[in-house]
MARBA-3410 file (N, C-alpha, C, O; in Angstrom, 1 decimal):
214
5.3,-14.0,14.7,5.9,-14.7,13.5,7.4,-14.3,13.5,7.8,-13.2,13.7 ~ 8.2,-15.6,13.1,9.8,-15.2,13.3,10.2,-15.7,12.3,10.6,-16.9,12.4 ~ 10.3,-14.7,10.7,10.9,-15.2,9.2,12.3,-15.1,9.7,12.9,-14.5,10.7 ~ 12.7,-16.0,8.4,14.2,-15.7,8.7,14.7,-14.6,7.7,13.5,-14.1,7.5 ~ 15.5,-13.8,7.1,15.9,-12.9,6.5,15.7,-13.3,5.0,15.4,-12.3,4.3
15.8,-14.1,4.5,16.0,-14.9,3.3,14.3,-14.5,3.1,14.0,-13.7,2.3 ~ 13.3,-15.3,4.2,11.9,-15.6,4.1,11.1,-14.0,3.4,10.4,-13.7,2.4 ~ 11.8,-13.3,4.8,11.3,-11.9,4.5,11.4,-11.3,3.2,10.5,-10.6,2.7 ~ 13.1,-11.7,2.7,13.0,-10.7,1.2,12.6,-11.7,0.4,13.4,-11.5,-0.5 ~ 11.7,-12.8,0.1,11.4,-13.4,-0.6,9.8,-12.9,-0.7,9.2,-12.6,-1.8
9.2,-12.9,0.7,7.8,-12.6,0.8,7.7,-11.1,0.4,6.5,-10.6,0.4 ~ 8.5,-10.4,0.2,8.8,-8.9,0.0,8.7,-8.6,-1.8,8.0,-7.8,-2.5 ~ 9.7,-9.7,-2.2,9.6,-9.7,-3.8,8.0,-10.4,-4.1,7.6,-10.2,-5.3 ~ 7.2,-11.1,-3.5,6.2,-11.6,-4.3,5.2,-10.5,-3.4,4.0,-10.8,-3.5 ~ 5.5,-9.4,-2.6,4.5,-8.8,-2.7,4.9,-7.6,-3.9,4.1,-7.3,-4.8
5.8,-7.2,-3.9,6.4,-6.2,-4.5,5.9,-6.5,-6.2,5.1,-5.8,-6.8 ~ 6.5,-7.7,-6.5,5.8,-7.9,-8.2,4.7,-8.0,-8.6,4.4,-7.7,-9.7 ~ 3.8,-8.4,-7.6,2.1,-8.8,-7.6,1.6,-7.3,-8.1,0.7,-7.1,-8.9 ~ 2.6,-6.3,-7.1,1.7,-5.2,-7.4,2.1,-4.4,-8.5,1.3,-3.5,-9.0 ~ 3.3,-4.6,-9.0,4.2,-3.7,-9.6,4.3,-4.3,-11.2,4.4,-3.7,-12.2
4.2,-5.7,-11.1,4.5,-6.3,-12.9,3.3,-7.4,-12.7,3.8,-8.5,-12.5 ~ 2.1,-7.4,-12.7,1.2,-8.4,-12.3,1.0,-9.3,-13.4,0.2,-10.2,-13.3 ~ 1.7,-9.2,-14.5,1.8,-10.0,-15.8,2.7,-10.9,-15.7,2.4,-12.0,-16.2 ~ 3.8,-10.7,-15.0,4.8,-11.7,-14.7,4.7,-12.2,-13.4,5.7,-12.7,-12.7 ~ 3.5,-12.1,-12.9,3.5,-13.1,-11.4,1.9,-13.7,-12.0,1.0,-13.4,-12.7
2.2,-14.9,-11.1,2.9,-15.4,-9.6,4.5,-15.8,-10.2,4.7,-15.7,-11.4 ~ 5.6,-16.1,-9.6,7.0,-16.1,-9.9,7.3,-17.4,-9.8,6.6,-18.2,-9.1 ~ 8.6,-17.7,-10.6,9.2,-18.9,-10.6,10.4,-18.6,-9.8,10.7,-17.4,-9.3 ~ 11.2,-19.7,-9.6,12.7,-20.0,-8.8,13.3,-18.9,-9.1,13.4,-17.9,-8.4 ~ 13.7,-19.0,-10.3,14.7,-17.8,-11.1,14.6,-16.3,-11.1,15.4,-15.4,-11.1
13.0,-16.3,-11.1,12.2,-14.6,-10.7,12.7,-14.4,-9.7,13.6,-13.6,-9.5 ~ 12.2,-15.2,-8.8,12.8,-14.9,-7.2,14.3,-14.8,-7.1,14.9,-13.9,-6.4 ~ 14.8,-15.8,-8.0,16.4,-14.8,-7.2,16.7,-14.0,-7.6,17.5,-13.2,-7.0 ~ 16.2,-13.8,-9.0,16.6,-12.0,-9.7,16.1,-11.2,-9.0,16.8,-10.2,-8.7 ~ 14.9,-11.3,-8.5,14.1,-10.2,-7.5,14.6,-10.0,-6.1,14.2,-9.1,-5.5
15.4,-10.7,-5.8,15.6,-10.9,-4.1,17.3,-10.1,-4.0,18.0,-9.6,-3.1 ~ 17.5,-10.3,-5.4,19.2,-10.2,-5.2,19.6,-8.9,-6.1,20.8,-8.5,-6.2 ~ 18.7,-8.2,-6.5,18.7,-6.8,-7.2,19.1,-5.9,-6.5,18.9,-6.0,-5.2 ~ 19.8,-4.8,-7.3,20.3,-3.9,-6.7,19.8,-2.6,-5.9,20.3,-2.1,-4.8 ~ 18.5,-2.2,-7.0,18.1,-1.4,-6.8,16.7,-1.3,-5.6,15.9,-2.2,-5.6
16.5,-0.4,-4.7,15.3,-0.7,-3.9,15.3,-1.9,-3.0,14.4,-2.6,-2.5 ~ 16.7,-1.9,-2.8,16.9,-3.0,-1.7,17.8,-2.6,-0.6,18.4,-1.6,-0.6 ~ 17.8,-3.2,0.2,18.7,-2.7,1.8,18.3,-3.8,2.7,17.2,-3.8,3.2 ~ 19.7,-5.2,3.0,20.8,-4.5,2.3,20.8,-5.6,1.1,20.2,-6.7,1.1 ~ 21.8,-5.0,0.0,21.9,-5.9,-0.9,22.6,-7.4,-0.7,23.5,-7.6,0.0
21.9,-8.4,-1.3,22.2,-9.4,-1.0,22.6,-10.5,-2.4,22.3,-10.1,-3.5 ~ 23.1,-11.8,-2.3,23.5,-12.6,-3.8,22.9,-14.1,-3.1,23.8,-14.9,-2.8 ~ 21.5,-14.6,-2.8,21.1,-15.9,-2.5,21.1,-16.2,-3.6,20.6,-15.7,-4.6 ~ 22.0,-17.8,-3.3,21.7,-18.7,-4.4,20.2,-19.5,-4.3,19.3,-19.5,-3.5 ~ 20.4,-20.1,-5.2,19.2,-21.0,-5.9,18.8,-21.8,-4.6,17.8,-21.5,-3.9
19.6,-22.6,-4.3,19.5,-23.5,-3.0,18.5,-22.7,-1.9,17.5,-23.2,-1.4 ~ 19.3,-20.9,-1.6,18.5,-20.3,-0.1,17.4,-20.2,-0.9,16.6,-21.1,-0.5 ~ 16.9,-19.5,-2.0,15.6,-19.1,-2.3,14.8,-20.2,-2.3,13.9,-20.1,-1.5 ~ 14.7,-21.4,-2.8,14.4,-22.6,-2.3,13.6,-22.9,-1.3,12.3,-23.0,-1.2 ~ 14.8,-23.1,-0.2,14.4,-23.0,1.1,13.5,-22.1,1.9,12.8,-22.4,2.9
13.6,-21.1,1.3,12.5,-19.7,1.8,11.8,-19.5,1.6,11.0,-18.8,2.3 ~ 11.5,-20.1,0.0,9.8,-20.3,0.0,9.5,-21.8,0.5,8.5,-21.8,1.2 ~ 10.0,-23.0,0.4,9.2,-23.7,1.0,8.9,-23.3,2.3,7.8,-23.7,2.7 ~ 9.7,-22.4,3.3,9.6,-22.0,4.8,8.5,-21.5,4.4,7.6,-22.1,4.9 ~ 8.0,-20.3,3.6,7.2,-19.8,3.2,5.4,-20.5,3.2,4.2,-20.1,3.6
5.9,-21.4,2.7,4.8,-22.7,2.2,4.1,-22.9,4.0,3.2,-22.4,4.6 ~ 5.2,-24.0,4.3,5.2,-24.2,5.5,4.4,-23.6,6.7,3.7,-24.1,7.7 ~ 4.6,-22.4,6.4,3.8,-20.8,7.3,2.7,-20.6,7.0,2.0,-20.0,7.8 ~ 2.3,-21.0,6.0,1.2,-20.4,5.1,1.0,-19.1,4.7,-0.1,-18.5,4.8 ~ 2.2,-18.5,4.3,2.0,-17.6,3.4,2.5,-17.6,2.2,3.4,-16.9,2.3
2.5,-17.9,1.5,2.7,-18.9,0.4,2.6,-19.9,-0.7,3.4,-20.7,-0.6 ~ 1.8,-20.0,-1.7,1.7,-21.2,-2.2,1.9,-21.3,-3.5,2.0,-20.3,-4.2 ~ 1.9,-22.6,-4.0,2.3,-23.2,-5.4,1.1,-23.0,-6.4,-0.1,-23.4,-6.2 ~ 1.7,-22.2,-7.8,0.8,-21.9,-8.6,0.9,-23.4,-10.2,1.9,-23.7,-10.9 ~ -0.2,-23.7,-10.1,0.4,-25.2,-11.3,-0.7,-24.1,-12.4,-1.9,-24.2,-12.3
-0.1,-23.1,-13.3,-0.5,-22.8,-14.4,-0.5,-23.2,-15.9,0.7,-23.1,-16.4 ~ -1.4,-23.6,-16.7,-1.5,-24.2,-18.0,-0.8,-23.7,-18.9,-1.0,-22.7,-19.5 ~ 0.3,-24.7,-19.2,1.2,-24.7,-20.4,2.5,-24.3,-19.3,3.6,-24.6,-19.9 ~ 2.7,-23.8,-18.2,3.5,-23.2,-17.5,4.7,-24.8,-17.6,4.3,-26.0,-17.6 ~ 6.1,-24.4,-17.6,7.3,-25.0,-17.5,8.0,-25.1,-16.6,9.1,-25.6,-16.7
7.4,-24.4,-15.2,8.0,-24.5,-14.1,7.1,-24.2,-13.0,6.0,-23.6,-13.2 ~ 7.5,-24.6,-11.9,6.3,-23.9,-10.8,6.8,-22.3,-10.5,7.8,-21.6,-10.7 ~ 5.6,-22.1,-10.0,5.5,-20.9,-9.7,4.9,-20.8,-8.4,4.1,-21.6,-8.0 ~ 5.3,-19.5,-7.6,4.3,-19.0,-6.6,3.8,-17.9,-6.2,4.3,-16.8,-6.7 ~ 2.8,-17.8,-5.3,2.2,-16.5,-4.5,2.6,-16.5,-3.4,3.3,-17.4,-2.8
2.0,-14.9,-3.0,2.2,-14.9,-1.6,0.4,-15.0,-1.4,-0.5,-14.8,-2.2 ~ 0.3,-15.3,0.1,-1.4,-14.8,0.6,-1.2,-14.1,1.7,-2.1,-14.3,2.5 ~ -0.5,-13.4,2.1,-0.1,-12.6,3.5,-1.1,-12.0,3.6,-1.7,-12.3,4.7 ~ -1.9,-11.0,3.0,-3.4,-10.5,3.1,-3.9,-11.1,4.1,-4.1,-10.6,5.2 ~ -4.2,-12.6,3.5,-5.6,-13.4,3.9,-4.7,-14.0,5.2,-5.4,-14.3,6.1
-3.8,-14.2,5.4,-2.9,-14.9,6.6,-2.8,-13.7,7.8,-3.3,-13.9,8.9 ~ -2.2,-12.8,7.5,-1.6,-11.4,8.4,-3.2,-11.0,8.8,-3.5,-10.7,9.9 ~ -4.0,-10.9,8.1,-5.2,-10.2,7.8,-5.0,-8.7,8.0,-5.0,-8.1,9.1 ~ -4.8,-8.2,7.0,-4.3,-6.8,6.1,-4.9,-6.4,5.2,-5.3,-7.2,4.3 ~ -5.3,-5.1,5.2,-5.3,-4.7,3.8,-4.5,-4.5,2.6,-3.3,-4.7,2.7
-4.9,-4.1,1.7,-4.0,-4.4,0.4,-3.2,-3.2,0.7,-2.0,-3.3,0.7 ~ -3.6,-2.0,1.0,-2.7,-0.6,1.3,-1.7,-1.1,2.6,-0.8,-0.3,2.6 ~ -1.5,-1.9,3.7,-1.2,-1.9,4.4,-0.4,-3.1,4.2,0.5,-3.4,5.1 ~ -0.4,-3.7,3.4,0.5,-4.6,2.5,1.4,-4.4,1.6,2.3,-5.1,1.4 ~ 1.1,-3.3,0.9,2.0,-2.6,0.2,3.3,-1.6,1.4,4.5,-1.3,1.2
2.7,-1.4,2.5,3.3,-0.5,3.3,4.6,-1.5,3.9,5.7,-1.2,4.1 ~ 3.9,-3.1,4.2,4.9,-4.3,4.8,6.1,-4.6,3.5,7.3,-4.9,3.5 ~ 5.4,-4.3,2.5,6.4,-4.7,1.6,7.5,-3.8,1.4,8.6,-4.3,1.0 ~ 7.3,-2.5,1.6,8.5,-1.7,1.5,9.8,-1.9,2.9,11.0,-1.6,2.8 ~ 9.0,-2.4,4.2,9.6,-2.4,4.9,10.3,-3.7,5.5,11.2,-3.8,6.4
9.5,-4.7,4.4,10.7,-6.6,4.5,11.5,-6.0,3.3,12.5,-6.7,3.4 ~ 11.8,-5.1,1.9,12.6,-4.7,1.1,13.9,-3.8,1.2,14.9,-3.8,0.6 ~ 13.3,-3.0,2.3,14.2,-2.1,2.6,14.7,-1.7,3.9,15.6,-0.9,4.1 ~ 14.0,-2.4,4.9,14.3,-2.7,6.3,13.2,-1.0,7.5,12.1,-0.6,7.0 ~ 13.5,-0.7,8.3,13.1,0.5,8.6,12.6,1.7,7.5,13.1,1.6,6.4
11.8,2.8,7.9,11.4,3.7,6.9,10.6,4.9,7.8,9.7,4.7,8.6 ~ 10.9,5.5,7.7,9.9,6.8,8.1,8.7,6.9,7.3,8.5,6.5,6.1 ~ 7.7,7.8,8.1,6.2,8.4,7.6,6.8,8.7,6.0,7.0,7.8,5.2 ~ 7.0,10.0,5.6,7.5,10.3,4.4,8.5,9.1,3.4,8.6,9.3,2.2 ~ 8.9,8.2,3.9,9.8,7.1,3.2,9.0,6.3,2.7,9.1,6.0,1.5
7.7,5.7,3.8,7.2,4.6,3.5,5.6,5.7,2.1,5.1,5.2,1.2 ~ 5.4,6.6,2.4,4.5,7.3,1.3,4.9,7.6,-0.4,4.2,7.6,-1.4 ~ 6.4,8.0,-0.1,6.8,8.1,-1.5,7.4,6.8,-1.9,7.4,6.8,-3.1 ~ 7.9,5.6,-1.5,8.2,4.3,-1.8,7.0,3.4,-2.2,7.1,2.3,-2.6 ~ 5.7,3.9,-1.9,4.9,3.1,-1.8,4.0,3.2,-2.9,3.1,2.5,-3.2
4.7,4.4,-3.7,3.9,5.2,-4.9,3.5,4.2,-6.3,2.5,4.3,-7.1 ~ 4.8,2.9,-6.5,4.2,2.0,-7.6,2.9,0.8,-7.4,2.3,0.2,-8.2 ~ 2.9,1.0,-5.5,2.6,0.4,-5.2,1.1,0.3,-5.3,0.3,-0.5,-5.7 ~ 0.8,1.6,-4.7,-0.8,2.1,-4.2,-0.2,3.6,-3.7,1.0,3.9,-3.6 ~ -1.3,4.7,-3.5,-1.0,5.8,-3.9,-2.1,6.1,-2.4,-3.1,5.5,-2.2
-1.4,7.3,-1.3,-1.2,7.7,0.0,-1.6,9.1,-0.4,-0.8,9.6,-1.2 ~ -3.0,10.3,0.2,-3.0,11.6,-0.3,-1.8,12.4,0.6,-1.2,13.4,0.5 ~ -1.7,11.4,1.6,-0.8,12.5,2.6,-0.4,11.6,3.8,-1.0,10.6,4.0 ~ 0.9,12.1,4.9,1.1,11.4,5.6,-0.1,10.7,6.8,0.0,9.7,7.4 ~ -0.8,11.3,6.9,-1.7,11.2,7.6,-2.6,9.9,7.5,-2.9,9.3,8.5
-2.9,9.6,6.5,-2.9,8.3,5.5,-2.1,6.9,6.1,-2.5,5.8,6.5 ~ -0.9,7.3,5.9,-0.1,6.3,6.1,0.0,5.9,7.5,0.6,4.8,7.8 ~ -0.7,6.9,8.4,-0.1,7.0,9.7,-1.1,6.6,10.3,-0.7,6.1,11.4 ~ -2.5,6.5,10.2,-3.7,5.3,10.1,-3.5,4.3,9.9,-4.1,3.5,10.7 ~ -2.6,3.8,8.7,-2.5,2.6,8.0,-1.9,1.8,9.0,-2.2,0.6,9.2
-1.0,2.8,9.8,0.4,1.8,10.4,-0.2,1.5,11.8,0.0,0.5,12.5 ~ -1.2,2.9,12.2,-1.3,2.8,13.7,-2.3,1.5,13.2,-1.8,0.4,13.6 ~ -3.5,1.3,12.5,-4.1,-0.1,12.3,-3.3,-1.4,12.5,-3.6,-2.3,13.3 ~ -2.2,-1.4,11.6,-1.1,-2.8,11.8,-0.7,-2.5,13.0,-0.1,-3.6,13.3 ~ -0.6,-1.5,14.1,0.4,-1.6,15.2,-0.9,-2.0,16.4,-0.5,-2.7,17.3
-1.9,-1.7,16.4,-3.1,-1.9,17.3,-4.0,-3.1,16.9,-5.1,-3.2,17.3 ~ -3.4,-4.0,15.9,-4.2,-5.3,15.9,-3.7,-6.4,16.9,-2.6,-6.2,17.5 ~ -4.4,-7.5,17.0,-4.6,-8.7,18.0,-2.9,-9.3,17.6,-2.3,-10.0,18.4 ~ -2.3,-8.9,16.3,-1.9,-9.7,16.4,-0.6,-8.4,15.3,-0.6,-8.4,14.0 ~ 0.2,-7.6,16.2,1.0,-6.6,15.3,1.6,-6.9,13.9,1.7,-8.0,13.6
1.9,-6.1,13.2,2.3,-6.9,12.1,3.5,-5.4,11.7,4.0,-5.2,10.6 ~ 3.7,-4.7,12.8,4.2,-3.3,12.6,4.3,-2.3,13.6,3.3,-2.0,14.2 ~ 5.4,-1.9,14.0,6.1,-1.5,15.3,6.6,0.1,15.0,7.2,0.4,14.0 ~ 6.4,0.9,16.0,7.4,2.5,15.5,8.6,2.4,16.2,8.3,1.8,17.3 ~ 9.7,2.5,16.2,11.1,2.4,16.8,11.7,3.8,17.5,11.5,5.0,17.3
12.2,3.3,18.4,12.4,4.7,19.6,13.7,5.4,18.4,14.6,4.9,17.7 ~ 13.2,7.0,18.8,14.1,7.7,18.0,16.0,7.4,18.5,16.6,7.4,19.5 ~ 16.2,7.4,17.4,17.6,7.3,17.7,19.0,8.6,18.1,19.9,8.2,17.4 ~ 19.2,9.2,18.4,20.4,10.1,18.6,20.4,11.1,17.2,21.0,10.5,16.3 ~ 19.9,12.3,16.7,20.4,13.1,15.9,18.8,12.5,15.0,18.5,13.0,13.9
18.3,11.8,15.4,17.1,11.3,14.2,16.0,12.2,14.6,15.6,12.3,15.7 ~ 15.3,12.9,13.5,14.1,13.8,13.7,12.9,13.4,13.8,12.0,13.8,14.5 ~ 13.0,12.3,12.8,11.9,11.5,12.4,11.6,10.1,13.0,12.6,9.3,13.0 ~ 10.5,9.6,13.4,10.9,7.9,14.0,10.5,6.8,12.9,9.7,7.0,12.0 ~ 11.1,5.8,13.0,10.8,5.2,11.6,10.2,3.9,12.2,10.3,3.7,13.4
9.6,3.1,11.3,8.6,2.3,11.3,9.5,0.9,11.4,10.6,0.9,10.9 ~ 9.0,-0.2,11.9,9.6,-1.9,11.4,8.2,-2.6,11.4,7.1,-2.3,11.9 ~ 8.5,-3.7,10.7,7.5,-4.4,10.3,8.2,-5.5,11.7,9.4,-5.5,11.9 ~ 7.3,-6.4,12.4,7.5,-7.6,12.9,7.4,-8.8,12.4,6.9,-9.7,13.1 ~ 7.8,-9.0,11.3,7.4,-10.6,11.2,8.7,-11.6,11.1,8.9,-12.6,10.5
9.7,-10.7,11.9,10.6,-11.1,12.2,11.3,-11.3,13.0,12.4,-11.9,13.0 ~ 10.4,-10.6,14.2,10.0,-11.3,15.9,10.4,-9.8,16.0,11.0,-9.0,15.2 ~ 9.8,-9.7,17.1,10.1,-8.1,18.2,11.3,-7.9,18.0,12.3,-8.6,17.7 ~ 11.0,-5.9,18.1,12.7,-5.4,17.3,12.9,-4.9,19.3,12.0,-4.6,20.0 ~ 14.1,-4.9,19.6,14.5,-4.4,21.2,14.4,-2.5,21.1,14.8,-1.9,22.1
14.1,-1.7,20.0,14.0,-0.5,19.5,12.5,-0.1,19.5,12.4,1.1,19.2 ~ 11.5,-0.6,19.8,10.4,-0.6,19.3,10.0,0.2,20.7,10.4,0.0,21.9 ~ 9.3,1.0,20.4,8.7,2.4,21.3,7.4,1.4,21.9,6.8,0.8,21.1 ~ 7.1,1.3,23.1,6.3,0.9,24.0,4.9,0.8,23.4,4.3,-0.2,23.1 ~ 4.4,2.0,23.4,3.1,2.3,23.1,2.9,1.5,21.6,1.9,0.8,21.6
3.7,1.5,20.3,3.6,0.7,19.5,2.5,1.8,18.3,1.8,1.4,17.3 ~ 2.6,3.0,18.7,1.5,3.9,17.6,2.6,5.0,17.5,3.5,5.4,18.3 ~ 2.0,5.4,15.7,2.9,6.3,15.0,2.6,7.6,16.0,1.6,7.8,16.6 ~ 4.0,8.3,15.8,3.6,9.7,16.3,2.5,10.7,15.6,1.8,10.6,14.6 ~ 2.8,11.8,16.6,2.2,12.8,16.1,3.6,13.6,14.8,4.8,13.7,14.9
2.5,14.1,13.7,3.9,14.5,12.6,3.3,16.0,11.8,2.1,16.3,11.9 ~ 4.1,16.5,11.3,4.3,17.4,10.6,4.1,17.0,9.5,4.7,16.0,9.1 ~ 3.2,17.6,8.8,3.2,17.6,7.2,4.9,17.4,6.3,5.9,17.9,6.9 ~ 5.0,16.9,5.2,6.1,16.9,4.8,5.7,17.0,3.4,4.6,16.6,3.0 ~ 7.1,17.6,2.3,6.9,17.5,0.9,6.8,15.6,0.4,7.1,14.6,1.0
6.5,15.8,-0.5,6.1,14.4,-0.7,7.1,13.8,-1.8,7.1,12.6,-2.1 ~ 7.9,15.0,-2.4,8.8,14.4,-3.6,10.0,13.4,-2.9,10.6,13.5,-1.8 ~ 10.0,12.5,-4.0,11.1,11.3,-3.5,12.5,12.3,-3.3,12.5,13.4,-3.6 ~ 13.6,11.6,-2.7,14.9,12.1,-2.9,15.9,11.4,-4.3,16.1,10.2,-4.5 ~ 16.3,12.4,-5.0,16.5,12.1,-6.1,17.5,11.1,-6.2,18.2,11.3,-7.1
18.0,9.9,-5.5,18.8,8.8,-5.2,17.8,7.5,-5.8,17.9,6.6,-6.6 ~ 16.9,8.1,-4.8,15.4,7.1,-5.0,15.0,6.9,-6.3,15.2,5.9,-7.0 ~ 14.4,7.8,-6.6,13.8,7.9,-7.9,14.7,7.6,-9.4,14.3,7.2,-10.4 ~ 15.9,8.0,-9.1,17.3,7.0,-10.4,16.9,5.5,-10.0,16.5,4.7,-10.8 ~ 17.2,5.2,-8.7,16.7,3.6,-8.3,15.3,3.0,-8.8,14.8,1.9,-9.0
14.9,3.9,-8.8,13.0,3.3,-9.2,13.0,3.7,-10.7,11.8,3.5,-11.0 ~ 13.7,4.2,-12.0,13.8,4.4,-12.7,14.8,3.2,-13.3,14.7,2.8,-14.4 ~ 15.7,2.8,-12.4,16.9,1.5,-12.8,16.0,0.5,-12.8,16.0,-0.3,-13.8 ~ 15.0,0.3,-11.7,14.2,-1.2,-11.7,13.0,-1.1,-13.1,12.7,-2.1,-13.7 ~ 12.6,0.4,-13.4,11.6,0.1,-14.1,11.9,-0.1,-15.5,11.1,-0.4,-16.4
13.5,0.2,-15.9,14.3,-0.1,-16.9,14.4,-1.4,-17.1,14.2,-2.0,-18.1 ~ 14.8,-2.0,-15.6,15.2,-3.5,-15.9,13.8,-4.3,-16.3,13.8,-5.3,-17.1 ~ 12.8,-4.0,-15.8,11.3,-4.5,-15.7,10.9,-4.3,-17.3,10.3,-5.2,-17.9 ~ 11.2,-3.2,-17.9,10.7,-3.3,-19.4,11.8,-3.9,-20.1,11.5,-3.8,-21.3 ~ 13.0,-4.4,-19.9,13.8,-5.0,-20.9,13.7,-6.2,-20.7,14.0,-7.0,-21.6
13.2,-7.0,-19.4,12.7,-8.4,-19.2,11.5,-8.3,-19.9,11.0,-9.4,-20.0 ~ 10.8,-7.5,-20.4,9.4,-7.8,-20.9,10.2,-7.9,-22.2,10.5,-9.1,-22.3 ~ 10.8,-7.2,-23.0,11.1,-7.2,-24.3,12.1,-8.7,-24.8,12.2,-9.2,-25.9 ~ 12.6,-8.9,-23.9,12.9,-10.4,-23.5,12.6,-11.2,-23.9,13.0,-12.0,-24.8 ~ 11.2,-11.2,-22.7,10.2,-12.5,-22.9,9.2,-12.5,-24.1,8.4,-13.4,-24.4
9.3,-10.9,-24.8,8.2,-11.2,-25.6,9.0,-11.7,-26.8,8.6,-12.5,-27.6 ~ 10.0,-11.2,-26.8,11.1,-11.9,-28.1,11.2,-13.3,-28.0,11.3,-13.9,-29.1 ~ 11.3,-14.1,-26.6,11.5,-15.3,-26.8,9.6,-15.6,-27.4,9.6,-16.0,-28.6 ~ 9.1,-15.6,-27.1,7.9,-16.0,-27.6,7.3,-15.9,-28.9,6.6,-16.8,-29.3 ~ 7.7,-14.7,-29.6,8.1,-14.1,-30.7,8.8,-15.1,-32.0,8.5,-14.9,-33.2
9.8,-16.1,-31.5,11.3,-16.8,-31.6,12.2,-15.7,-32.1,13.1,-16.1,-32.8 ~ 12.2,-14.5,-31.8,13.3,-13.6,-32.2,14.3,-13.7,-31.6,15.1,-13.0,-32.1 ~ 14.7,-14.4,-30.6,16.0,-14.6,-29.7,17.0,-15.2,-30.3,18.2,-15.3,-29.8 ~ 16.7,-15.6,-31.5,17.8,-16.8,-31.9,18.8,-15.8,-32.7,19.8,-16.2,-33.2
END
């Protein structure tokens, strides 16, 4: 599969919300470009207009990962993702793709503590099953990347954005060392900024509904 960059962080935000604010999905036009173009928990940051996100989910559509939600009383379309039932993944190993179309590459320890709003990992070891499963299916969905110069750790890529020229032969996580599991405190202000923004859009929407907005 060969998304375009747009496709990826689109399919990235409708996995990311599904799991993370499941009251406000499936998403509309507007969700998506707030979600895609945010600051926080993204790499790299980007500003698509209306027009690209558009485009990326109908590409979306198109692929079949994707589709249109017509919900009652709803004022706009909305959509999902089905990458699950398309990729054929599990939901833990879906949460693991979504960190890595959001944020690009990630190590053992990166993708366990990023993945914590997601679905919850007892240890690397966990994760490192998860990936060797996506990297030894018929059909990869997830690649380990040859260590680079001064790098300790090897970090992970998702493929659904065609073969990376970095990607270690064999295609299975290493062998690893236990590691602490606390985020790096950069992270966690960032996952604290999104979940700020996530409850002032609730208070938002519940005010417009409310008619307190006026």
């Amino acid at each position: 599969m060969d998304l375009t960059e747009t496709e990826l962080r689109i399919l990235g935000c409708l996995i990311e919300k599904e799991m993370t604010t499941p009251d406000y999905y499936p998403m509309t036009i507007n969700a998506l470009m707030a979600a895609s173009n945010q600051k926080s928990n993204r790499y790299p940051v980007v500003n698509y207009s209306e027009s690209e996100v558009v485009s990326a989910v109908d590409g979306l559509r198109e692929r079949g990962l994707a589709r249109t939600v017509h919900g009652k009383g709803d004022r706009a379309l909305k959509y999902k993702h089905v990458a699950e039932d398309v990729l054929e993944i599990s939901s833990r190993q879906t949460a693991l793709l979504a960190i890595m179309l959001l944020r690009g590459p990630q190590t053992l320890g990166e993708l366990r503590n990023r993945t914590g709003r997601y679905t919850e990992f007892a240890n690397l070891d966990e994760v490192a099953a998860q990936l060797q499963a996506m990297a030894a299916a018929e059909e990869p969905t997830v690649v380990m990347l040859a260590r680079r110069p001064g790098e300790k750790e090897s970090r992970y890529q998702h493929l659904l954005g065609g073969e990376t020229v970095d990607a270690v032969t064999e295609h299975a996580p290493e062998t690893h060392l236990p590691a602490g599991s606390a985020p790096a405190a950069a992270d966690r202000v960032a996952e604290l900024d999104q979940e700020l923004q996530e409850l002032r859009a609730r208070v938002a929407r519940m005010e417009l509904e409310l008619g307190l907005d006026s």
